[in-house]
C-alpha positions as CSV (number, residue, x, y, z in Angstrom):
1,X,19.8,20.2,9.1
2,X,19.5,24.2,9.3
3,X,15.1,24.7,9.9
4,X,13.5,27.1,8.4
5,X,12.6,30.7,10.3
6,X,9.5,29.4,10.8
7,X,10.2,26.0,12.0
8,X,12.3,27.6,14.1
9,X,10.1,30.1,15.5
10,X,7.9,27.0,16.8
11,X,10.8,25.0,17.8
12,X,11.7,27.7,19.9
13,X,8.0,28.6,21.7
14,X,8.4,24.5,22.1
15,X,11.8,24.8,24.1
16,X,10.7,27.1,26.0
17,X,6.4,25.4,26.9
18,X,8.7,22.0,28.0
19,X,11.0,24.7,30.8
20,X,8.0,26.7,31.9
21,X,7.1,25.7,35.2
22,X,3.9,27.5,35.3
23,X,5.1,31.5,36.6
24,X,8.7,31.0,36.1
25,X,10.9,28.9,33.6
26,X,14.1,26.9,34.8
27,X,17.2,27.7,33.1
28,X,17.8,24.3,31.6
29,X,16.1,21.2,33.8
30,X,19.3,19.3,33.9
31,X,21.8,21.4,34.7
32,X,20.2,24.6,35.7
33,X,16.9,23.4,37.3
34,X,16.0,26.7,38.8
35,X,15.4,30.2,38.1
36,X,18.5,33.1,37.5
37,X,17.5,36.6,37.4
38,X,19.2,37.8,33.8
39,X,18.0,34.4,32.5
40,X,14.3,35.5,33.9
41,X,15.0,38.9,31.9
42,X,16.0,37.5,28.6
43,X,13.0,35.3,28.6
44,X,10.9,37.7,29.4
45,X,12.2,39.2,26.3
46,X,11.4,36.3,23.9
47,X,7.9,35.9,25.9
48,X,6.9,39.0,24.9
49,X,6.9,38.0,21.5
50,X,4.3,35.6,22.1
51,X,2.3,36.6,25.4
52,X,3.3,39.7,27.1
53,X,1.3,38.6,30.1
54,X,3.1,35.5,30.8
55,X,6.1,37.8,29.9
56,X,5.2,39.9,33.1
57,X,4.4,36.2,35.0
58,X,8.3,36.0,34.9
59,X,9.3,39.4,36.1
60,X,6.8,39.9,38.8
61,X,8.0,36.1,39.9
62,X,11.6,36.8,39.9
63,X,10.7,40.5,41.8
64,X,8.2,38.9,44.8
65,X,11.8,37.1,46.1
66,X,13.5,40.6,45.9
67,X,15.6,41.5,48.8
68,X,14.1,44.2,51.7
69,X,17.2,46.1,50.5
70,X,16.4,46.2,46.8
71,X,18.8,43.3,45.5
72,X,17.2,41.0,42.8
73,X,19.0,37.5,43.6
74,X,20.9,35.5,41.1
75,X,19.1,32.3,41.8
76,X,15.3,31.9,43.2
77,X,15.3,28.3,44.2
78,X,12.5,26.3,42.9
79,X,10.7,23.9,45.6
80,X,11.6,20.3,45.2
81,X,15.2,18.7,45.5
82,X,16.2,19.1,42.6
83,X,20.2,19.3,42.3
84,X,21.9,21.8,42.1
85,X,25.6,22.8,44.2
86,X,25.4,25.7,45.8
87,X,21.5,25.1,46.5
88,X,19.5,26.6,49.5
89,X,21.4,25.1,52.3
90,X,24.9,26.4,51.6
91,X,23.5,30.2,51.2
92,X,21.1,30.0,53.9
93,X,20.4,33.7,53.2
94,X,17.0,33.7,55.2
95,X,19.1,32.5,58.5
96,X,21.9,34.8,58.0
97,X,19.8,38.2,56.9
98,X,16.5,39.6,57.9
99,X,17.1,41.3,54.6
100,X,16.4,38.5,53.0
101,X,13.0,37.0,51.5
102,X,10.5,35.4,54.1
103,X,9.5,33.1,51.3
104,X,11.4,32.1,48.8
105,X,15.0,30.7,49.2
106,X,17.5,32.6,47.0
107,X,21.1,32.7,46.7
108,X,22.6,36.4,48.1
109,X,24.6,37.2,45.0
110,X,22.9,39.9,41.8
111,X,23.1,39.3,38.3
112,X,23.5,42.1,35.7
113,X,20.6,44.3,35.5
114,X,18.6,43.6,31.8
115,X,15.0,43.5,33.3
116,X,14.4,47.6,32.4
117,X,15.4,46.2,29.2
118,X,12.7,43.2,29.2
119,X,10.4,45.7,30.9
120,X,10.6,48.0,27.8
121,X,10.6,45.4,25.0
122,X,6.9,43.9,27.0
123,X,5.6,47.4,26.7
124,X,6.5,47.5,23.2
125,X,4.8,44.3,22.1
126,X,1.5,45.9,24.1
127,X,0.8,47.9,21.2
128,X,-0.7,45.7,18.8
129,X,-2.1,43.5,21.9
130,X,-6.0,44.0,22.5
131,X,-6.9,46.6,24.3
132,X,-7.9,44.7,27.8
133,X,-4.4,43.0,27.6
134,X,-2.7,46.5,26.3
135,X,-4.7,48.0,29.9
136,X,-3.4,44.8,32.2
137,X,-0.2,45.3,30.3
138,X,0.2,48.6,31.8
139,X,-1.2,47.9,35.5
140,X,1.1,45.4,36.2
141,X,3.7,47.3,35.1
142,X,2.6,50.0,37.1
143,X,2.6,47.6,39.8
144,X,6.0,46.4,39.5
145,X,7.2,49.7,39.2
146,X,8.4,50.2,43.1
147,X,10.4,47.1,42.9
148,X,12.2,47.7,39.5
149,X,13.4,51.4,41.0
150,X,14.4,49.7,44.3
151,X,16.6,46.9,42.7
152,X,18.0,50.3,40.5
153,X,18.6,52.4,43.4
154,X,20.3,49.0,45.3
155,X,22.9,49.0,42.8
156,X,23.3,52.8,42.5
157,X,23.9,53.3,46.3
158,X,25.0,49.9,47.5
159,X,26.8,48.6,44.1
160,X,29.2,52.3,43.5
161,X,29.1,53.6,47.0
162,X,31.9,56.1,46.1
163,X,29.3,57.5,43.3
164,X,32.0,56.8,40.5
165,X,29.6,54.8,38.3
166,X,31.5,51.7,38.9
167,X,28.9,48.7,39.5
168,X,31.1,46.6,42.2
169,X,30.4,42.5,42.1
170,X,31.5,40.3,45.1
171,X,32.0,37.3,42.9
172,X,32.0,35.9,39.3
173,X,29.2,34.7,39.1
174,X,27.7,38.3,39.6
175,X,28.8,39.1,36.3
176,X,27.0,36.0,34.6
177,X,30.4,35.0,33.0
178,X,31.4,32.9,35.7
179,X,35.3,31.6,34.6
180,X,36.0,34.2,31.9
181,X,39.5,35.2,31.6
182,X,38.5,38.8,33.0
183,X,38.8,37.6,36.3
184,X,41.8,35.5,36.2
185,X,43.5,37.9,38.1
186,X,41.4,38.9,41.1
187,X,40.6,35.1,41.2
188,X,44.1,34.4,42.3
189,X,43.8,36.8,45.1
190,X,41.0,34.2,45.9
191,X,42.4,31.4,48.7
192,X,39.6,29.4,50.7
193,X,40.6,28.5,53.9
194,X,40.7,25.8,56.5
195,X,37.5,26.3,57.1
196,X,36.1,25.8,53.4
197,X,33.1,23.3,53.2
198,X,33.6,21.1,51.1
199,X,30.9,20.3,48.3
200,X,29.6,18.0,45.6
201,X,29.6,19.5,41.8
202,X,26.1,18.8,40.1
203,X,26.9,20.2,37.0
204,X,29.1,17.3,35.7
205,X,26.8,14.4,36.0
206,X,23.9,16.9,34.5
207,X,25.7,17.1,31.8
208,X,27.2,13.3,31.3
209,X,30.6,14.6,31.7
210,X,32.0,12.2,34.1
211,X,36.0,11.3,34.6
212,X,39.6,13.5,34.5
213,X,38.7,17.4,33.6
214,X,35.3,18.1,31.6
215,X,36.6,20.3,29.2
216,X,33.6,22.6,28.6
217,X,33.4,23.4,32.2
218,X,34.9,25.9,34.9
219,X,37.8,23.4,36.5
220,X,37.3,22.1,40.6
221,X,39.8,24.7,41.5
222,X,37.7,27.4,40.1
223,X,34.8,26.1,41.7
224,X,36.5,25.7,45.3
225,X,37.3,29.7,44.6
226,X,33.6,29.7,43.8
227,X,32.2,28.0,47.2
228,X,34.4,29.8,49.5
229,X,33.3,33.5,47.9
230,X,30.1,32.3,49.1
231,X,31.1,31.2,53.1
232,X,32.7,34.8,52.8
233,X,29.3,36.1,52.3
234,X,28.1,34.1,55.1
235,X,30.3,35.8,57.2
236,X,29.3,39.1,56.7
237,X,25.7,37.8,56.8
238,X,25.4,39.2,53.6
239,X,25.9,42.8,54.7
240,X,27.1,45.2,51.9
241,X,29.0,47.5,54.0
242,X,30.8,44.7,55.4
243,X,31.2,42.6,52.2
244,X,32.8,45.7,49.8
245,X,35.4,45.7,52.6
246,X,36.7,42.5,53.1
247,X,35.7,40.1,50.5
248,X,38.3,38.5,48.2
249,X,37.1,39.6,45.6
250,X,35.9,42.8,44.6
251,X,36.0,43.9,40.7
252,X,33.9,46.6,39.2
253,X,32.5,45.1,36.2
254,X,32.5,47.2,33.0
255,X,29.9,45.0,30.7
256,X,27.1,44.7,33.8
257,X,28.1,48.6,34.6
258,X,26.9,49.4,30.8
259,X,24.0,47.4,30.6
260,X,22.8,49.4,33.8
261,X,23.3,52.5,31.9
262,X,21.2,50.7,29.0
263,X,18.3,49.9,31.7
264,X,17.9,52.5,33.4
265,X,17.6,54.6,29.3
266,X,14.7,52.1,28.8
267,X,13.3,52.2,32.4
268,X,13.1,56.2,31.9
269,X,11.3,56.5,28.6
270,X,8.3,53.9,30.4
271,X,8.7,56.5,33.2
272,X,7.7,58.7,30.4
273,X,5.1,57.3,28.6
274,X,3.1,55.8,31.9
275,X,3.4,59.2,33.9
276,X,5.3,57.0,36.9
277,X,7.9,58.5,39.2
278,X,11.8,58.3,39.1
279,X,12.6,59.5,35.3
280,X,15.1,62.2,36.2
281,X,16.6,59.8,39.0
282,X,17.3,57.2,36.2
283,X,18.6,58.9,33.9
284,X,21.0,60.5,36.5
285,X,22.3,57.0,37.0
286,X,22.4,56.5,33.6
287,X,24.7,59.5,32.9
288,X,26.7,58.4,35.7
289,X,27.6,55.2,35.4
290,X,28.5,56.0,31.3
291,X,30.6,57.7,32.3
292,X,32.2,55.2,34.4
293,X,32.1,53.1,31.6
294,X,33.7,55.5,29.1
295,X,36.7,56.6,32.1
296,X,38.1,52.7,31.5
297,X,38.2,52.8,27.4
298,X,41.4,52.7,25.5
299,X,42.1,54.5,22.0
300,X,39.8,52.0,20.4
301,X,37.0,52.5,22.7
302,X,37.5,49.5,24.5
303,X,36.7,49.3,28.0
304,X,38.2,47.3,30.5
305,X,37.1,46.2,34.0
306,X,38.7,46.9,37.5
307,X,40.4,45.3,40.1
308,X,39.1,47.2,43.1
309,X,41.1,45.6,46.2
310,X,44.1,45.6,44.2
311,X,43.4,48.9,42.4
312,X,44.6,47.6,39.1
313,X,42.9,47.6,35.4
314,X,41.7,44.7,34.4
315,X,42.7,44.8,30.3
316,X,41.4,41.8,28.8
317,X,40.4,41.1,25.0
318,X,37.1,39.6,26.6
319,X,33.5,40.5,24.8
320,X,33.3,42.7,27.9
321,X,35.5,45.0,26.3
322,X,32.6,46.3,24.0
323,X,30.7,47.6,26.7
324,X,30.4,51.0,25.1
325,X,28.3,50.1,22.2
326,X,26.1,49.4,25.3
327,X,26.4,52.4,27.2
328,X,26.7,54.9,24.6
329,X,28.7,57.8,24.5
330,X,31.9,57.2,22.5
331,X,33.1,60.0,20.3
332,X,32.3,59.2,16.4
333,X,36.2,58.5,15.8
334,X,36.5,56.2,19.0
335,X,33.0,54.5,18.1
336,X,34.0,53.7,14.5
337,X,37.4,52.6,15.8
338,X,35.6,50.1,18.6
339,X,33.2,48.8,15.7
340,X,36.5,48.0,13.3
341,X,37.6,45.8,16.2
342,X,34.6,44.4,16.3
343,X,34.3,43.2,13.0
344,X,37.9,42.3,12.6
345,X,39.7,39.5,12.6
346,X,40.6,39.3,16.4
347,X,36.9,39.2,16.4
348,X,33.8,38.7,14.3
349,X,36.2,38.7,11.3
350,X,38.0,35.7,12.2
351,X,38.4,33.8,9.0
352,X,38.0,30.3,11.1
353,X,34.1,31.0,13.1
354,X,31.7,29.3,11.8
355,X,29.0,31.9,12.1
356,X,30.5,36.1,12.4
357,X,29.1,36.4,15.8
358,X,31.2,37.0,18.8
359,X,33.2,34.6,20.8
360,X,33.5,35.4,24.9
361,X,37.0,36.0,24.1
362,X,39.0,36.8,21.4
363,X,40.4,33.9,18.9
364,X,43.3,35.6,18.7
365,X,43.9,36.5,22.8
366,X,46.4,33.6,24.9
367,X,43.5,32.7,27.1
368,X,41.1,31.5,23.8
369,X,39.4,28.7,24.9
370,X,37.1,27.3,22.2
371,X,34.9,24.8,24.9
372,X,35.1,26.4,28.0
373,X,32.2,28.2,29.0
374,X,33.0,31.7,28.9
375,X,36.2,31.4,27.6
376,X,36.1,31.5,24.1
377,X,32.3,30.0,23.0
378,X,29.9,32.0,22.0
379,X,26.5,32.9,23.8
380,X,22.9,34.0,21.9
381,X,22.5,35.8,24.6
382,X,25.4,38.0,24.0
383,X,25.1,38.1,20.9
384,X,21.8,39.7,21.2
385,X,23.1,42.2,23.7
386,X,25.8,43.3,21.2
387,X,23.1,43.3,18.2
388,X,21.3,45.3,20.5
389,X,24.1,48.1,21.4
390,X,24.8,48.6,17.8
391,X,21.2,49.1,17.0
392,X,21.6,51.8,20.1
393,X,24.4,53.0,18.4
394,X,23.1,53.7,14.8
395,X,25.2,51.2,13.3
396,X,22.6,49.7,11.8
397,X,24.2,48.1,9.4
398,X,26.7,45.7,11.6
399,X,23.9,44.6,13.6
400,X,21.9,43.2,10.6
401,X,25.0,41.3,9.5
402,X,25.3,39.9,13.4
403,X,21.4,39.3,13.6
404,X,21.6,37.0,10.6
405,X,24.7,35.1,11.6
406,X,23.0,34.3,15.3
407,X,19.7,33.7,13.3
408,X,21.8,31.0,11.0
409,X,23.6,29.7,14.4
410,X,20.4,29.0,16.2
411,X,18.9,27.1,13.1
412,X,20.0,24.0,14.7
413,X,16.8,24.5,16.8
414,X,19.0,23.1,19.6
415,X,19.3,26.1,21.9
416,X,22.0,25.3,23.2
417,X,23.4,27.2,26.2
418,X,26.4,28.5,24.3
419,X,28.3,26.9,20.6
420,X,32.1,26.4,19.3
421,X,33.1,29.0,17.5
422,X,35.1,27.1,15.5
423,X,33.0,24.3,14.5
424,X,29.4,25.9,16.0
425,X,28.9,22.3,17.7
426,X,26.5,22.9,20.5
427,X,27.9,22.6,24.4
428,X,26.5,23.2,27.7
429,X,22.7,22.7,28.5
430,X,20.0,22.3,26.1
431,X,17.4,23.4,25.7
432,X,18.7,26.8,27.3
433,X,15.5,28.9,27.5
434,X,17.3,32.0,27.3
435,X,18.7,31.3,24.0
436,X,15.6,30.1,22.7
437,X,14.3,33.4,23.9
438,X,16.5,35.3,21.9
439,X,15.8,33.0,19.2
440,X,12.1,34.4,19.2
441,X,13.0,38.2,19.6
442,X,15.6,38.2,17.0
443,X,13.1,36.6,14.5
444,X,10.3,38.6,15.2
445,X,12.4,41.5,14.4
């Protein structure tokens, strides 16, 4: 039974009080029991909405395990045993670097870059705060400031060494869509060794899916691909100079490469407004890696990602593909074009989705998966990222009819970490407190 926008509202701030582990909420406590860094940014979003101090709690918990080199890592582990494969002593990131944290454990891997997005969207919701919290609002991001231009100027020199505006990832999981059919190929370039380690899964019993092939998940071969990516990093000893050189796998991701351009927009207006340093320097990396972005688009203005150790283009009818409504800067003719193929049948337009918002990949594409995690369901939080880019983009009117699908999607008040197109049944983890956190911002909106 769908809740109302209240009701779901409260269901929401619920979801996400039973994660929050006091300066920092867990993914999902089964499955994801720890905390990921675009996961940290998206509920910093939704936070904001309700308290855009403990909002900043999340950011300035995620940035204290930033790297001495700038890099913000995918996973800050949370103390405890709780289960999780590849956990602390598999990276051992702290043993292998002296670029790594002192304290906290962390994996060595990024995430794409939203929090200048989250950064901007706490600022916002200052406004109508009080004026003490509008004035702590403001220090603390003041205070954060140094760390958010580090982890920009880490990707910027370390992530597009070449200065082409291409944002290179070392593995999958970099670009948050860990099995998607974007990196089928480079994947296969991907062959652990005698040496592999071999590991335990944890997500399988986490979620109850026990015996023969779990059909909502990345398979075991993927995830031996996935564990061996990581004793490559090891090593390097996590060395960027070393690691765009010889890893396995090395893909310059289109979508992550747009939503920089996106950050470092929203990054440069609170530049702006706060009278802090680094405007100019972010909007030169914004300019830059647009046009990286735009340099892989097709006739329709769809963008594609690159193979960089095979130097091939990566052409795939993934959601990634929409990166420009991100980045900005399509002509008018291309723009409308790239919105028609949004809202067509090979996408949002599909006469069999439950709810118009879009799948991970097309219905229509070979590699369609309707269950498996990134290669076909669809995720709030990319949803909201696309709702958002067409709100960037002025078309106004496409992201109102997207907003209300998601909104009618989420009414399950399940927050699920990602939904059948087909039949919307929810899959993964739930509660997921990112999509509860997008939940609260698209309502509030």
């Amino acid at each position: 039974m769908a809740l109302t926008r209240p009701q779901l509202v409260a269901r929401a701030a619920y979801a996400l009080r039973g994660n929050d582990q006091g300066r920092l909420h867990v993914a999902a406590p089964n499955l994801y029991p720890h905390m990921w860094s675009w996961d940290a940014a998206f509920v910093a979003i939704g936070l904001a909405r309700l308290s855009t101090l403990r909002a900043l709690d999340e950011l300035e918990t995620l940035f204290a395990a930033q790297w001495r080199t700038g890099l913000v890592p995918h996973i800050v582990f949370t103390d405890g045993d709780a289960p999780y494969e590849p956990g602390p002593k598999r990276w051992t990131c702290r043993e292998l670097c002296a670029d790594a944290p002192s304290g906290a454990s962390t994996s060595g891997l990024i995430q794409p870059p939203v929090h200048g997005v989250a950064v901007r969207r706490i600022l916002d919701a200052a406004r109508s705060a009080p004026a003490a919290e509008r004035r702590e609002v403001v220090e603390r991001i003041r205070a954060l400031w140094p760390s958010l231009l580090a982890w920009h100027r880490y990707l910027a020199a370390y992530r597009d060494a070449d200065g082409l505006g291409q944002l290179m990832i070392y593995h999958g999981w970099e670009s948050g869509m860990d099995n998607s059919p974007r990196w089928d190929a480079p994947y296969a370039a991907v062959l652990p060794g005698a040496e592999f380690v071999p590991f335990r899964r944890a997500d399988l019993n986490a979620l109850g899916l026990t015996g023969g092939a779990p059909s909502q998940r990345p398979t075991d071969a993927e995830y031996a691909k996935y564990q061996w990516l990581i004793q490559e990093l090891r090593q390097v000893r996590y060395d960027d100079s070393r690691a765009r050189d010889s890893l396995s796998f090395r893909v310059a991701d289109v979508f992550a490469a747009a939503i920089f351009v996106a950050a470092n927009e929203e990054l440069a207006t609170v530049a702006d407004e706060l009278g802090l340093p680094g405007a100019d320097e972010l909007i030169g990396y914004a300019d830059r890696f647009r046009h990286g972005v735009l340099a892989t688009t097709d006739e329709r203005g769809f963008a594609a990602d690159l193979d960089l150790r095979a130097g091939t283009v990566l052409r795939t009818e993934t959601i990634a593909g929409f990166a420009p409504l991100l980045s900005g800067g399509l002509d008018p003719a291309r723009q409308a074009a790239l919105l028609a193929e949004l809202t067509s049948p090979r996408w949002c337009g599909h006469p069999a989705l439950q709810y118009a918002v879009p799948p991970t990949t097309s219905p229509l594409a070979v590699e369609f998966d309707p269950v498996r995690y990134w290669r076909g369901p669809q995720w709030p939080p990319m949803t909201w990222l696309l709702i958002w880019g067409l709100e960037r983009s002025g078309e106004q009117e496409a992201a109102l009819a997207i907003r209300e699908a998601a909104i009618d999607q989420l009414a399950d008040g399940l927050f699920a970490e990602y939904y059948d197109p087909f039949t919307s049944a929810p899959l993964g983890a739930r509660p997921q407190s990112w999509s509860a956190a997008v939940a609260l911002d698209l309502l509030a909106r």
